[in-house]
N, C-alpha and C positions, 0 to 999 in steps of 0.2 A: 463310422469311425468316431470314437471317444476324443477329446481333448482336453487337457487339465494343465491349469495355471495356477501356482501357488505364489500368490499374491504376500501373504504375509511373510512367508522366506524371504521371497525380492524384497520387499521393504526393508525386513532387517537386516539386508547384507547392505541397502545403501541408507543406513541413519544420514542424515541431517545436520550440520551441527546450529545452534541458536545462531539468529540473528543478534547484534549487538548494538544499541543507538546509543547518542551520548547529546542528553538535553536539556539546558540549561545548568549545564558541569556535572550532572549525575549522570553516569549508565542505566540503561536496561535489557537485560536479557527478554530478548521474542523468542515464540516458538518456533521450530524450526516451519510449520507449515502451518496454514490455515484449518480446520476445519470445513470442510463439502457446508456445511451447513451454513454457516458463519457466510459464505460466498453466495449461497441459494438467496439466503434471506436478503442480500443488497442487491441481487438480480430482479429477486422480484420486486423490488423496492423500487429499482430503476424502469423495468415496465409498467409501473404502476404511476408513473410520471415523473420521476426524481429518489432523491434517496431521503426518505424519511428520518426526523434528528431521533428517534428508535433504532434506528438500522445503523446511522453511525455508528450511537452510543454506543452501539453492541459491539460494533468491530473495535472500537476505540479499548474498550473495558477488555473484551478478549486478548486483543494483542498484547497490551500495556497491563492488564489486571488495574482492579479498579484502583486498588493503592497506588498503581504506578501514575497512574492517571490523573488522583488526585492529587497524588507528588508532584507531577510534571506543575500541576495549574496553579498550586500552592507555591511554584518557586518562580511562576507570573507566565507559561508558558500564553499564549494569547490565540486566537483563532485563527489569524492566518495560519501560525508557526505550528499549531494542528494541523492543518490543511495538509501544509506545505511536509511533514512526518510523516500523513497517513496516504499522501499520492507515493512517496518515497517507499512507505513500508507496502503497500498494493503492490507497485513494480517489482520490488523484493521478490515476491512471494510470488507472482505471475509471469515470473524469467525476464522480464524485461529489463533493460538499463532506463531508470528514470533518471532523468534532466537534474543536475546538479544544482542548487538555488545558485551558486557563483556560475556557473555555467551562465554565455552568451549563446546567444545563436544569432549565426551571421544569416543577414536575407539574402536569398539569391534570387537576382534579377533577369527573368527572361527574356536576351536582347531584340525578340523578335517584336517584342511589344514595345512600345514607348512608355512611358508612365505621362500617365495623365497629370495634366495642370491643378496643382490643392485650388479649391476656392477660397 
């Protein structure tokens, strides 16, 4: 028995629309998905012990374009405030709800434990 899946119809019945950011008062349009590739190469990057400033730069330039990039850093964007864009635009892209930088998170205390004495 045969089986046949047409991949590129599905896709094109569900487009995508762009992601949207807004940083440092400018916008930028993301693509709607990542690149397989784009994702392989920081995999491997992360088996190989961590993620290489290679492997960033790549995702950073990919998402953002490099113009966008150098916009962002020309209007003072700083490393954390990367960081804290590219954990945000990862969840994006990988279905997940990332952690809002206003966002708290309350700790929840297991009352069967006591908490130990600070020294």
């Amino acid at each position: 028995m045969s089986s046949y899946r047409d991949f590129d119809a599905m896709w094109a019945e569900h487009l995508q629309e762009p992601h949207t950011i807004k940083v440092h008062g400018k916008e930028y349009k993301l693509p709607p998905s990542i690149p397989a590739g784009v994702v392989i190469s920081l995999l491997r990057a992360q088996v190989g012990g961590g993620l290489s400033n290679q492997a960033t730069l790549g995702l950073a330039e990919y998402v953002f374009t490099r113009e966008g990039l150098d916009q962002m850093c020309q209007d003072g964007l700083t490393m954390d405030e990367l960081g804290e864009v590219l954990k945000w635009v990862l969840g994006e892209y990988g279905g997940g709800k990332p952690d809002q930088p206003d966002q708290v998170k309350e700790e929840v205390k297991d009352p069967t434990f006591p908490e130990e004495p600070k020294a």
